[in-house]
Each structure stands twice: as structure tokens, then as C-alpha cells.
C-alpha positions in Angstrom: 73.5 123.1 182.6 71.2 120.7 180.5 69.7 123.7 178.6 73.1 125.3 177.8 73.7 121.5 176.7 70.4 121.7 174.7 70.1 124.8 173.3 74.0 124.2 171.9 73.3 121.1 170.6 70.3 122.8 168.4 72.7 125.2 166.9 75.1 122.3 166.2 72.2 121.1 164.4 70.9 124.1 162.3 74.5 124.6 161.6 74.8 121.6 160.1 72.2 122.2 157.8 72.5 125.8 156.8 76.3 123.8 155.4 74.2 120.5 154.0 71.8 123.1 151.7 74.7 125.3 151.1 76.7 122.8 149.9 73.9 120.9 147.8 74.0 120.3 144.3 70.6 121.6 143.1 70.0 119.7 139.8 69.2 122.6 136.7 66.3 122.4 134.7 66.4 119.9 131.6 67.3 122.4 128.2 64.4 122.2 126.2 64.9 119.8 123.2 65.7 121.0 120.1 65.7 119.7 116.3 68.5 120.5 113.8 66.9 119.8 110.6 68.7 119.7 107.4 66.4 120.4 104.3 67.1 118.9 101.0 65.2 119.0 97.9 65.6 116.6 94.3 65.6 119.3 92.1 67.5 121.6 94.7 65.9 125.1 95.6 62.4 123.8 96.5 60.6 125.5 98.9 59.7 124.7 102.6 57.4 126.1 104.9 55.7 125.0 108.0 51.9 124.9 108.6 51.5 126.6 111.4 47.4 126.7 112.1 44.2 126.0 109.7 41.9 128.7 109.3 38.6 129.1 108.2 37.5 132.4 105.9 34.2 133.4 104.2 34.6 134.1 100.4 32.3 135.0 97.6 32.4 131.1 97.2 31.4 130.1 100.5 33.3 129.0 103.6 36.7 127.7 102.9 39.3 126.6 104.9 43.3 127.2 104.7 46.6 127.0 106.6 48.2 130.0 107.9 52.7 129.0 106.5 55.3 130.3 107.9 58.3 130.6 105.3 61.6 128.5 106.3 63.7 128.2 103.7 65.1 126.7 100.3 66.9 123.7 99.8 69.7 122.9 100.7 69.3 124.6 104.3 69.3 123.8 108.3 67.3 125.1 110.6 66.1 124.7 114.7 62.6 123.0 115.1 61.1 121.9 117.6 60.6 118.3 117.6 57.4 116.6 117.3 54.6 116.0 114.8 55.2 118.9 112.2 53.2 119.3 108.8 54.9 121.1 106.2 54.5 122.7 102.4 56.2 122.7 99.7 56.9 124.4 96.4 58.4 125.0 93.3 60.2 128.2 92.5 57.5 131.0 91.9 54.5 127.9 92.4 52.2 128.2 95.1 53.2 125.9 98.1 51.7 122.1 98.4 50.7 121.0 101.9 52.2 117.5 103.0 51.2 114.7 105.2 52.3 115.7 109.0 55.7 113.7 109.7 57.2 113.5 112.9 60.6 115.1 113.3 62.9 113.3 116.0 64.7 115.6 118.7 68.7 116.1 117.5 70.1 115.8 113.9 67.7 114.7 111.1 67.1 115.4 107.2 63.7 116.5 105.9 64.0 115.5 102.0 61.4 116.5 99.5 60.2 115.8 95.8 57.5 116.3 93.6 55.9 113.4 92.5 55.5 114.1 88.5 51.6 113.7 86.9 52.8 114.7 83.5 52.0 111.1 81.8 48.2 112.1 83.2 48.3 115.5 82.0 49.9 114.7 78.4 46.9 111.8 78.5 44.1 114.3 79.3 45.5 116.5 76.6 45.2 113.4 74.0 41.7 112.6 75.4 40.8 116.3 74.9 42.3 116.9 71.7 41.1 113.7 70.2 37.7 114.3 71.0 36.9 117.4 69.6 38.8 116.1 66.5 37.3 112.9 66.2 33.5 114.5 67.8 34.4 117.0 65.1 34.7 114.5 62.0 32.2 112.0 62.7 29.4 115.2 63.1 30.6 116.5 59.5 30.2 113.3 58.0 27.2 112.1 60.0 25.0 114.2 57.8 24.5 113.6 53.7 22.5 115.9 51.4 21.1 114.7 48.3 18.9 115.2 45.8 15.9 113.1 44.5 13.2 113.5 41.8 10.0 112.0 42.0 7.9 110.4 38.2 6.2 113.2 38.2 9.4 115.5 37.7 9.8 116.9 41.1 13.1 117.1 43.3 13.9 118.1 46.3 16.8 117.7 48.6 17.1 114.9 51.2 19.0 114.8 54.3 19.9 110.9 55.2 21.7 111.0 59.2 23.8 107.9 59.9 22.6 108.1 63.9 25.6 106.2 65.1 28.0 109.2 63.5 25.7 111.7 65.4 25.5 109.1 68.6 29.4 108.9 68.9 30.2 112.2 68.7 27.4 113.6 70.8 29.6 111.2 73.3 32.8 112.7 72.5 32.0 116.1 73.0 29.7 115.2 76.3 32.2 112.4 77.9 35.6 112.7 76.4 36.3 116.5 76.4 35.5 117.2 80.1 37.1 113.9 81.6 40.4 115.3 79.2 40.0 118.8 80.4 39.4 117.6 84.3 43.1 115.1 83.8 45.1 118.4 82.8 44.0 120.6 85.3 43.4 118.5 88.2 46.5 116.7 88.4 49.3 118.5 89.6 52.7 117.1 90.4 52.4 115.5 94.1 54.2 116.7 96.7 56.0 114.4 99.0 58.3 114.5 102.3 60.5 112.5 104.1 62.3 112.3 107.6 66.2 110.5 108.1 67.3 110.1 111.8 70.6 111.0 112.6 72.4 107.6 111.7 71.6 108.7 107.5 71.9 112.1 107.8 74.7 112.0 106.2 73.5 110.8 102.6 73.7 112.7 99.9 69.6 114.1 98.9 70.1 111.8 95.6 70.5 108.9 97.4 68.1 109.6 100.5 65.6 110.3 97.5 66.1 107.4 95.7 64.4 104.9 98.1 61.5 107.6 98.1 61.3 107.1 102.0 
């Protein structure tokens, strides 16, 4: 009698947890979290692509490193990311893309707005400096030198050359210091590339006016 009692009261038991787990709400996995990243540009139609990896290839220079991009798109755009530090390139139409500082790109709604930070002033400068140079090395050399003729009392001439050194000095420094520091302004300073992220709250700005506080 007491195991009939017993052995019913264990299947009472595993009956009443077979309906417990049956009836259990087992919690889903979290989604994964996702970025929805709007991509604006001041001029519109820049470039975006994200760096991806940094590699390292042999050249007839040498060893020289580079990022592997992947193309996203052209502003104005949206795209999924994944959130997190992301470093990304940008460039104008037809230009070869820029790399930017990493940013950090928040999970949910955000705006990635980019500019080019203009060096023209130090290019137009550089082509002054250059320009100057050879024109002003250029004078000072023609007129550095002065040929003349003298005759001695006993009835002979011959031609003299008289050198005003500080002509010769200055543009000997004008060809040596002022034409490559002009040359190296024009062709190494190219317009600056720049990024910026907005959280949801100011994603709704327009890119002129997320732009204009230049992040």
C-alpha cells in the first residue's frame, strides 16, 4: 500500500514538471545590435568607405603599409553598421580616398558627417614662395655680375668682372631655401579630411548645420 502511495506520488511529481518546463517561458537570445547610420557630406556626393584591415606589402620602394576599404557609399546615404570603434575614408569625386581618425559609432540612429578641411591658402602660399624665388633668385643672379672694361698707362685693356657677393649670396638662398620649401607647401598639403558622429537626439539636422559646429 505505502509503495502504490509512493510510487504515485513520484509520478504526481514528474508530472508536475514535464507541465512546469512545458509551460516555461524560455527567454530568446538578445538581437545582435545594429547601427543605422546616415551619411552626409558638405559638398554632397563625398565618398565613404570603411577601413576594414592594415596591410603591409613589399614595393620597389620598400615595405609600405596600407588599409584594405571597403566601398559604402555617397552622400547623402544610410546604411547598417555595426556599432563600435569604426575608422573610415573619405573622398572626393574621382580623388583617391583620405583615411580618418577612428570614431565610435553608437548602437541605433546616428549621422556620420564629413568635410574636407581646405589647404588652399597654403598651397596658393607655396606657389608665391616658389614663383618668387626663381624670379627674384633669377634677377639678383643677372645683376649680381658687371663686366667692364679698363685700360692700364701703358695702353692696355682688358675686361673686368666686379661680383656684388650679397646679389650672388641671396639668390644662391633663393634657389636652395625658397623653391623647395614652396614646392614641398603645394604638394604636401592636401585638403584635410574630417568626420563626425550625431547621436540619435540630432540626427535630425540638416548636414549644413551639423557641419557648421565642425563637431
Amino acid at each position: 500500500m505505502r509503495r502504490a502511495r509512493g510510487v504515485a506520488g513520484r509520478a504526481g511529481l514528474l508530472a508536475w514538471l514535464a507541465s512546469f518546463v512545458a509551460h516555461a517561458q524560455v527567454p530568446s537570445p538578445p538581437a545582435p545590435r545594429t547601427a543605422t547610420v546616415t551619411f552626409a557630406s558638405e559638398p554632397a556626393g563625398l565618398s565613404f568607405y570603411r577601413v576594414t584591415s592594415l596591410v603591409v606589402v613589399k614595393t620597389h620602394h620598400g615595405w609600405e603599409k596600407g588599409n584594405v576599404l571597403v566601398p559604402l557609399c555617397s552622400a547623402p546615404c544610410t546604411m547598417e553598421l555595426v556599432p563600435g570603434w569604426n575608422q573610415f575614408s573619405l573622398s572626393l569625386p574621382a580623388e583617391v580616398p583620405q583615411p580618418t581618425p577612428p570614431v565610435l559609432i553608437p548602437p541605433g540612429a546616428s549621422q556620420l558627417s564629413g568635410y574636407f578641411e581646405s589647404r588652399a591658402g597654403r598651397r596658393a602660399w607655396g606657389w608665391a614662395l616658389f614663383v618668387g624665388s626663381v624670379a627674384g633668385g633669377t634677377a639678383l643672379l643677372a645683376t649680381a655680375f658687371h663686366t667692364h672694361e679698363e685700360c692700364t698707362a701703358q695702353g692696355g685693356c682688358s675686361n673686368v668682372t666686379d661680383v656684388k657677393a650679397w646679389q650672388a649670396v641671396a639668390s644662391t638662398a633663393l634657389f636652395a631655401i625658397g623653391m623647395p620649401i614652396g614646392i614641398v607647401l603645394v604638394f604636401a598639403s592636401p585638403d584635410v579630411p574630417h568626420v563626425g558622429v550625431q547621436s540619435a537626439a540630432r540626427v535630425g539636422l540638416a548636414p549644413s548645420a551639423a557641419l557648421a559646429g565642425r563637431f
